[in-house]
C-alpha positions as CSV (number, residue, x, y, z in Angstrom):
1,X,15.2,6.0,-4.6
2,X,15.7,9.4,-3.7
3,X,16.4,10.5,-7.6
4,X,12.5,9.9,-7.9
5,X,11.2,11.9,-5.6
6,X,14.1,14.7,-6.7
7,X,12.6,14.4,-10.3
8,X,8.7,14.6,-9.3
9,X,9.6,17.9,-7.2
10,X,11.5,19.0,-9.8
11,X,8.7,18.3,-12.2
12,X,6.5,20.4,-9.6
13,X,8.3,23.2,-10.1
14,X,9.1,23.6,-13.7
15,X,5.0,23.2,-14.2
16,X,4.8,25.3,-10.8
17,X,1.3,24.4,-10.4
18,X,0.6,25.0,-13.9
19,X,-0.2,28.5,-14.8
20,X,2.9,29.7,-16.7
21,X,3.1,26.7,-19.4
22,X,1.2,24.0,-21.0
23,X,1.6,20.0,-19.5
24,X,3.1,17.9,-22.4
25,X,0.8,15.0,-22.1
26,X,0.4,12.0,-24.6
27,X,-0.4,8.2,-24.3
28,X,-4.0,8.8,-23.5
29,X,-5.4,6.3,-25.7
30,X,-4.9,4.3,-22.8
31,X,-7.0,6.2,-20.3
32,X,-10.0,6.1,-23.1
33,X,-9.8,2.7,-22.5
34,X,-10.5,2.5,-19.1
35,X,-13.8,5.0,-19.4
36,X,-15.8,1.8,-19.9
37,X,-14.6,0.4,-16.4
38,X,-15.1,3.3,-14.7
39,X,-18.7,4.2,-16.8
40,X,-20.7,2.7,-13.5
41,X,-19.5,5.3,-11.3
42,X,-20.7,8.2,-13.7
43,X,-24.4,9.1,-11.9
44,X,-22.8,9.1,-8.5
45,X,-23.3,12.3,-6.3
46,X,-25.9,13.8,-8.9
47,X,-28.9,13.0,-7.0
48,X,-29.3,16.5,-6.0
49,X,-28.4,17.6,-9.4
50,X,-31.5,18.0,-10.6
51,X,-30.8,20.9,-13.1
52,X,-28.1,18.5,-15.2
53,X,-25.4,21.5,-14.2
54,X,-22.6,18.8,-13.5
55,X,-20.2,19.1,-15.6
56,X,-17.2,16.8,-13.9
57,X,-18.4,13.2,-13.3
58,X,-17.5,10.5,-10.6
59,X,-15.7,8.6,-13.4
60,X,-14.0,12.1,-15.3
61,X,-12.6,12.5,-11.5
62,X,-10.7,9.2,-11.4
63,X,-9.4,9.5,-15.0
64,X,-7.9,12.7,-14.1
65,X,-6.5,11.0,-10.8
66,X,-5.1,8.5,-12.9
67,X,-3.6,10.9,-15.1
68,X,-2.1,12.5,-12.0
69,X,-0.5,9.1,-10.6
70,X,1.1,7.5,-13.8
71,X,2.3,11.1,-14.9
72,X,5.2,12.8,-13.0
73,X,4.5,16.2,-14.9
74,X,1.1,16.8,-13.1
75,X,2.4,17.0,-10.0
76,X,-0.5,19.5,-8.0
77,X,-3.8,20.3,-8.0
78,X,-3.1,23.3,-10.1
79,X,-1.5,21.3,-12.7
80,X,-4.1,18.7,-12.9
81,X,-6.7,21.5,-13.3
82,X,-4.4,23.1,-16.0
83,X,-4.4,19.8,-18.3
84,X,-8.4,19.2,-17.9
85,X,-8.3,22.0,-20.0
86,X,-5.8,19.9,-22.8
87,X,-8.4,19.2,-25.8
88,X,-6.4,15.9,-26.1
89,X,-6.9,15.4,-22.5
90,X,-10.4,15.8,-23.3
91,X,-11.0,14.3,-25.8
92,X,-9.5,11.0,-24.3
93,X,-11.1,11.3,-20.8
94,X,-14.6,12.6,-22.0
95,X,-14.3,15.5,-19.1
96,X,-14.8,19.2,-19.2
97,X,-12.3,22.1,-18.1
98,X,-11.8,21.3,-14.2
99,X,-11.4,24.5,-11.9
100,X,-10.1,24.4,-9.0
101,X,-12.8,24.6,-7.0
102,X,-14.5,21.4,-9.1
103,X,-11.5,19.3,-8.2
104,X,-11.7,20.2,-4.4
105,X,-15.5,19.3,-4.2
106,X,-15.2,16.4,-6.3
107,X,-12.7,14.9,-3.7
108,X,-15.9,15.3,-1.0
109,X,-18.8,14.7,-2.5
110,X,-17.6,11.1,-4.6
111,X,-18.1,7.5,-2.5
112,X,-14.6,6.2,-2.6
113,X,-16.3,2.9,-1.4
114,X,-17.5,2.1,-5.1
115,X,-13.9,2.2,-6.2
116,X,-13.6,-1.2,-4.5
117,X,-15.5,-3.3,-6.8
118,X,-13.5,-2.3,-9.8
119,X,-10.0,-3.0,-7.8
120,X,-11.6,-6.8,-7.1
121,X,-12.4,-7.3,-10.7
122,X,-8.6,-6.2,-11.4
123,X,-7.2,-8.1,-8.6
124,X,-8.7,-11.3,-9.8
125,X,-7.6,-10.8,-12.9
126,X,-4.1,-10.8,-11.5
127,X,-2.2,-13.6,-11.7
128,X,-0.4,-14.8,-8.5
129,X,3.0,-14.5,-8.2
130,X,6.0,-17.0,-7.8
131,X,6.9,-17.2,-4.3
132,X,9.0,-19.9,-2.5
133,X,9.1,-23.4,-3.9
134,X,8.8,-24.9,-0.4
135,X,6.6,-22.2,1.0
136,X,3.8,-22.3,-1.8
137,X,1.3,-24.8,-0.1
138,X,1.2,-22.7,3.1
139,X,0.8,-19.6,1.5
140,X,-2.5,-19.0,0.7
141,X,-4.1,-16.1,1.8
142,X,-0.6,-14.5,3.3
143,X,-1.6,-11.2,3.5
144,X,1.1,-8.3,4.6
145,X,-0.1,-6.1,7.1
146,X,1.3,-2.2,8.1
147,X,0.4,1.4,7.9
148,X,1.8,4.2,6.9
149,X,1.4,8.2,7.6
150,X,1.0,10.4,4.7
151,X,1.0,14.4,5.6
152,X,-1.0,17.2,4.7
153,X,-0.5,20.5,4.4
154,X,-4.3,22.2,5.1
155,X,-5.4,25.7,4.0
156,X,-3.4,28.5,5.8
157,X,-6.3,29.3,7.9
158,X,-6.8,25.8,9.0
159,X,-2.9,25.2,9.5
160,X,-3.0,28.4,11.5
161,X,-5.8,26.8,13.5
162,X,-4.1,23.4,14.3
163,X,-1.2,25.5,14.8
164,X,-2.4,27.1,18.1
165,X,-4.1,24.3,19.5
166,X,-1.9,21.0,18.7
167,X,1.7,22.7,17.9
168,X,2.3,21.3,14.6
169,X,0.3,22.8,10.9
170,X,0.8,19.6,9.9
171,X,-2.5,16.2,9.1
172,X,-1.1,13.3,9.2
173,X,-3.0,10.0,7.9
174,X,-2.2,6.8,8.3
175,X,-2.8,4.6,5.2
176,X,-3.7,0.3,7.2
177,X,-2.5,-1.7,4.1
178,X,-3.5,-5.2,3.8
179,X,-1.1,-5.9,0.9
180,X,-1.8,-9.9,-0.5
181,X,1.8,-11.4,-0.8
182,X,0.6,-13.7,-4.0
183,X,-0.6,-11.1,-6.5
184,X,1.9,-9.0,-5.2
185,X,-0.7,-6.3,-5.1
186,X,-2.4,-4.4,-2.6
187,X,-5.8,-5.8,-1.1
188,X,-7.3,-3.0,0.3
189,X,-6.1,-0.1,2.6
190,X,-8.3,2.1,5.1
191,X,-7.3,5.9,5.3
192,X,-7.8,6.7,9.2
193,X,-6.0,10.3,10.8
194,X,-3.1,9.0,12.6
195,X,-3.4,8.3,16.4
196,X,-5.0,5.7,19.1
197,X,-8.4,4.4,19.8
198,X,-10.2,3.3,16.9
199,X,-7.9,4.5,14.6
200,X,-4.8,2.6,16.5
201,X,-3.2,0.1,14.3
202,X,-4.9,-2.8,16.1
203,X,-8.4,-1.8,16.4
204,X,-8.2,-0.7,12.5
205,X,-7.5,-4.7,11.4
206,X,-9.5,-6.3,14.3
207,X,-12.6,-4.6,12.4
208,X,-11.1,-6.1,9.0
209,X,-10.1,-9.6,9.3
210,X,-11.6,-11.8,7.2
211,X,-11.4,-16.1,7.2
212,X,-9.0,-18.3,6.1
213,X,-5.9,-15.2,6.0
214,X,-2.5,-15.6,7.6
215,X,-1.6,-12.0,8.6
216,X,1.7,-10.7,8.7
217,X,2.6,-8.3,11.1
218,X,5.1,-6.6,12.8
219,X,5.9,-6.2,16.7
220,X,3.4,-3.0,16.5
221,X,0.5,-5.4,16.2
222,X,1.8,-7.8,19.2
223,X,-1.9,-7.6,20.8
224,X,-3.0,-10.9,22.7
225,X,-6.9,-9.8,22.1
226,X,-5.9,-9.4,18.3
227,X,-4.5,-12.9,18.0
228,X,-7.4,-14.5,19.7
229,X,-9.6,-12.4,17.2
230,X,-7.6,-13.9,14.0
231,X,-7.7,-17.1,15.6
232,X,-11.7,-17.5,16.4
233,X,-12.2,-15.8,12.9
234,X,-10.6,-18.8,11.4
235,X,-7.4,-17.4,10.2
236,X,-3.3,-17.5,11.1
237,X,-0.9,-14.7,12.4
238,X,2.5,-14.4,12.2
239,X,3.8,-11.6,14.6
240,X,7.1,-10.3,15.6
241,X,7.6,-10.1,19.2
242,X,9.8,-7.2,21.2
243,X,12.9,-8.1,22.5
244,X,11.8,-8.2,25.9
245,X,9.0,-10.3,26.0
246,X,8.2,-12.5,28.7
247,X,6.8,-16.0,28.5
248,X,7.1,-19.9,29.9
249,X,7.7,-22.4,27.4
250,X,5.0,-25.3,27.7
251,X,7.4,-27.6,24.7
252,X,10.4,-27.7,23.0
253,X,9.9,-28.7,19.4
254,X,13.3,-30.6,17.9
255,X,14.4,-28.6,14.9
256,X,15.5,-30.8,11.6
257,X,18.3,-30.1,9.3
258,X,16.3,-27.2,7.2
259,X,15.5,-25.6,10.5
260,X,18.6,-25.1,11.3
261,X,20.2,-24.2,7.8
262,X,17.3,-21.2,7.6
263,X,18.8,-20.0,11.2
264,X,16.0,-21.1,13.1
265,X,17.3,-21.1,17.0
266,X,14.3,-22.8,18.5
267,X,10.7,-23.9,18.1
268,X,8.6,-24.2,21.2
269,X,5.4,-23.9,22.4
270,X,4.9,-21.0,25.0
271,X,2.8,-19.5,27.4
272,X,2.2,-16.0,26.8
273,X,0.4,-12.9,29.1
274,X,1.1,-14.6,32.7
275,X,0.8,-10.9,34.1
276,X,-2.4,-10.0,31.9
277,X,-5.8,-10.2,33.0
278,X,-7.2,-13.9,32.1
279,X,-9.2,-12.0,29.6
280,X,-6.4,-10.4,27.8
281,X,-4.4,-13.8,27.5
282,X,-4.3,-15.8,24.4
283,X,-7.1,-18.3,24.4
284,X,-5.3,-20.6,22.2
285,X,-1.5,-22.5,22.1
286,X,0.7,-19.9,20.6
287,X,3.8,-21.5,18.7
288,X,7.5,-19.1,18.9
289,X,9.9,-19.3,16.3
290,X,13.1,-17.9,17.3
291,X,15.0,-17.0,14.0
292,X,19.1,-15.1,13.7
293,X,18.8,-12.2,12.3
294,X,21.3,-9.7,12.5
295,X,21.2,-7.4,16.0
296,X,21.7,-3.6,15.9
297,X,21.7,-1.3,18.7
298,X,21.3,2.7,18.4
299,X,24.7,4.6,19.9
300,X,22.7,7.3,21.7
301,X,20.4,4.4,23.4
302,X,17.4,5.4,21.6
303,X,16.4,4.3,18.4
304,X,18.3,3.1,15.3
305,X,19.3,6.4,13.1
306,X,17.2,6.9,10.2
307,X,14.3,4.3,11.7
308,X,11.5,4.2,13.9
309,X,12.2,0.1,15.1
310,X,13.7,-0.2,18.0
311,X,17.3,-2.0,18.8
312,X,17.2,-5.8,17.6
313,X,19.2,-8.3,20.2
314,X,20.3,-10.5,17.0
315,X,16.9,-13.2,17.6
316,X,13.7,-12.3,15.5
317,X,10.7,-14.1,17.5
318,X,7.5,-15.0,15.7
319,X,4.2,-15.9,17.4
320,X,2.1,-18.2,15.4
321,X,-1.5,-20.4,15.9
322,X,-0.1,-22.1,12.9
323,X,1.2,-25.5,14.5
324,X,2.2,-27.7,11.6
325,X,3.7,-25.6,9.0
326,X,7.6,-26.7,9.6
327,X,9.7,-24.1,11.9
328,X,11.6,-23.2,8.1
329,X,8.2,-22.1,6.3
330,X,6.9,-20.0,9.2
331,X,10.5,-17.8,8.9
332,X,10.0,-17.7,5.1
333,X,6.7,-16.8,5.1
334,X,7.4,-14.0,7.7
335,X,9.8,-12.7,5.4
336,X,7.2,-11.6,3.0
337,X,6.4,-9.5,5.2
338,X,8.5,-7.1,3.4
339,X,6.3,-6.5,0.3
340,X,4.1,-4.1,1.9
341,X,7.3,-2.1,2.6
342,X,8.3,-1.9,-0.7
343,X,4.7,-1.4,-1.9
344,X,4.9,1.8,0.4
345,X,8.1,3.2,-0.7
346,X,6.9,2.7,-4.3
347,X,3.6,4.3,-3.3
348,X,5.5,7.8,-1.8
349,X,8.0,7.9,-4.4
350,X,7.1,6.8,-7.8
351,X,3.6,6.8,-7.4
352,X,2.9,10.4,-6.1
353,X,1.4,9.4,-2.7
354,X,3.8,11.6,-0.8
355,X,1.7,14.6,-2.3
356,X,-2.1,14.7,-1.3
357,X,-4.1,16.4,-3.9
358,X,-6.7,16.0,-1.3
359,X,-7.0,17.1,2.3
360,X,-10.0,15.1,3.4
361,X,-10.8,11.5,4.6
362,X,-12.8,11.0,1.2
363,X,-10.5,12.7,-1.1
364,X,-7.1,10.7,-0.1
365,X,-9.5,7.5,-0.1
366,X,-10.1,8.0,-3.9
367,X,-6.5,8.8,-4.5
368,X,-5.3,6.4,-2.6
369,X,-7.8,3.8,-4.2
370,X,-6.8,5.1,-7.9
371,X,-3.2,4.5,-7.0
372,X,-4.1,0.9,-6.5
373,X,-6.1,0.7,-9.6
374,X,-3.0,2.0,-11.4
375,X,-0.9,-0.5,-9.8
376,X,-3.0,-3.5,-11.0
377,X,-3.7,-2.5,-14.3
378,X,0.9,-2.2,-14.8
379,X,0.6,-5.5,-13.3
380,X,-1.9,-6.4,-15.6
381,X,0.0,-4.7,-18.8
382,X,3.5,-5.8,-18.2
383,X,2.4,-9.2,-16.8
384,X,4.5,-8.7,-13.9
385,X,5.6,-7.2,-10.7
386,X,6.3,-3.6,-11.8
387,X,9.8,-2.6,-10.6
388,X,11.4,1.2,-10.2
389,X,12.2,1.1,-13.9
390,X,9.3,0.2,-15.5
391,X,7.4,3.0,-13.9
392,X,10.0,5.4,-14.9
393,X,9.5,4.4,-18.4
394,X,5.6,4.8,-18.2
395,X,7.1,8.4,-16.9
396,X,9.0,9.1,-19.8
397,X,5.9,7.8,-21.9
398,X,3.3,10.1,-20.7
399,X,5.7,13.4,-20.3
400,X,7.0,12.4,-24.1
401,X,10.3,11.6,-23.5
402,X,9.9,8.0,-24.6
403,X,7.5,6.8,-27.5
404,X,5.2,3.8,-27.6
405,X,7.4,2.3,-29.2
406,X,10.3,2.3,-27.2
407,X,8.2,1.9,-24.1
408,X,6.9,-1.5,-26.0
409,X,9.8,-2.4,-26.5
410,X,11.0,-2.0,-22.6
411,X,7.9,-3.9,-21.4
412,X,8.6,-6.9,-24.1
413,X,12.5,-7.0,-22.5
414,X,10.8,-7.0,-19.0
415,X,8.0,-9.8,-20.0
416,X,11.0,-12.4,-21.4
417,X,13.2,-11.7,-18.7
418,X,10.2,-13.0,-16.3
419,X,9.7,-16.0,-18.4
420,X,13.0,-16.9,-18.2
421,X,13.3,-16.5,-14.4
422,X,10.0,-18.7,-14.2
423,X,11.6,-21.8,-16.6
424,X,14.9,-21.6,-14.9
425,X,13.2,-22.0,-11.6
426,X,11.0,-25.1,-12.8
């Protein structure tokens, strides 16, 4: 994974922002097709443009994001400003030479929040994905949960402000990703700066949980007020525990032959919070599931090299309101918790999300939120989960290296490859 993120930085600085050398750019009949999706969003922000002096539109903006995710030449601001100016570029996108300055108050002035209707008419258009024979029935609605922090890098005044007061020149956001297990495609993600309160982890999905989900999550989220909020909202949890958690256990569940062959240790139901307030207790029965999994334990008595978890004793423990799903189906369905882990790293490094093009709330939203668009609309084309490679190819597609042809061809091998993996499973 690392080559990526060599080869995007290395893409950055051959175009070195873009002033020295044209962008090769091609495959934009494409992004001419997606104009009419994005047509509804072209009157936003022009209420106070009564003169008509707008020249780049809501709709122009998201092309040119677009171009900017799926094309690991454009790799800045700069550059994205220097291809507006492509007449194939255009020509395809219907937009206007975008200066700098056009770009930057774009990324302010645009309602990410109308983005979200068009990724729901995408995401229904998705179809869901296999997942575990025995699993399926009690998968519905399995939604990943997690965050991750992006950086920024602000203007030098501004870093030489944050500087002086907080240490560090550095923003850092924190992407909450509901990620629907399924589809195998993000649901939605909220762009909060990174830190406690209401932007905590926990407060962040306590405002979003909808009916009839199970949520994911890992020990981070092990809130007793969050589970009794899933719970009287109608919908399941399935949460890792620390290592040191303390409980009484109300009943011992017998575990059957598949229990045991998926490593599951024990099944009980337990009595959590004892030395909480009665109002911070769970306010329902809360089912553990002890699964093996294998321990690791950091030399220097900190944490593990490398990763922000904390040492593992060998015995994964997962809280659940979900009482009848079999012992089994609650560790396989934990296991998917995964997927918005690898939707991250495939975010950061093949995506472009390690790189803000924006430095506000509103501007990372919309990139952000065109990063998910793109990510439907592969799964869409290739009729698939995109992997590593196929993005690559789309790479080579857009910065010429590969033609449509070849690229066809690629996506073709990829489709009956996932056709035959579906009739050899059936």
């Amino acid at each position: 994974m690392r080559k990526s993120s060599k080869n995007r930085k290395s893409a950055a600085a051959s175009a070195s922002a873009g002033d020295q050398q044209s962008i090769h750019v091609q495959g934009l009949k494409y992004f001419a097709k997606l104009r009419p999706l994005l047509a509804e969003l072209h009157d936003e922000g022009t209420a106070r443009d009564a003169a008509g002096n707008r020249t780049l539109h809501f709709d122009q903006y998201c092309l040119l994001v677009l171009l900017y995710v799926l094309n690991p030449g454009i790799s800045s601001l700069r550059a994205l400003s220097q291809a507006s100016e492509l007449t194939k570029v255009q020509q395809k996108l219907g937009n206007e030479k975008a200066s700098l300055g056009s770009l930057s108050e774009s990324a302010r002035l645009f309602d990410p929040e109308r983005l979200k209707a068009i990724i729901g008419l995408l995401t229904e258009q998705v179809q869901a994905g296999k997942l575990d024979a025995k699993a399926a029935k009690f998968a519905q609605g399995l939604i990943a949960v997690d965050g991750s922090v992006v950086n920024a890098l602000p203007s030098i005044m501004a870093a030489t402000l944050l500087k002086q007061t907080t240490g560090s020149a550095v923003v850092r956001w924190r992407l909450h990703t509901h990620f629907e297990v399924a589809s195998f495609t993000p649901q939605s993600i909220t762009v909060t700066p990174n830190g406690g309160g209401e932007n905590d982890e926990r407060a962040v999905l306590a405002r979003s949980l909808e009916a009839d989900k199970i949520y994911a999550m890992d020990r981070g989220y092990a809130k007793f007020k969050l589970f009794n909020a899933i719970d009287q909202r109608g919908s399941s949890y399935l949460c890792r525990l620390r290592d040191n958690s303390k409980y009484d256990v109300l009943e011992e569940h017998p575990l059957t032959d598949g229990d045991r062959a998926a490593g599951i240790l024990s099944d009980q139901t337990v009595l959590l919070g004892k030395t909480s307030k009665k109002e911070d207790r769970p306010d329902h029965l809360v089912r553990l599931v002890c699964v093996k999994c294998t321990p690791h334990k950091n030399r220097t008595g900190g944490k593990v090299k490398g990763s922000k978890a904390p040492s593992s004793d060998g015995v994964l423990r997962i809280a659940t309101n979900m009482p009848f799903a079999p012992a089994e189906i609650i560790a396989i369905l934990y296991s998917y918790r995964w997927t918005v882990e690898i939707f991250f790293r495939f975010y950061k490094q093949l995506m472009g999300g390690a790189h803000l093009i924006s430095h506000s709330k509103n501007g990372i939203e919309i990139q952000v939120y065109c990063a998910m668009i793109a990510c439907l609309l592969i799964h869409l084309w290739i009729g698939g989960k995109p992997s590593k490679r196929t993005f690559e190819m789309i790479g080579y597609y857009f910065t010429g290296l590969a033609n449509e042809e070849e690229m066809l061809a690629h996506i073709a091998k990829i489709r009956k490859q996932a056709a035959a993996t579906a009739k050899k499973k059936s």
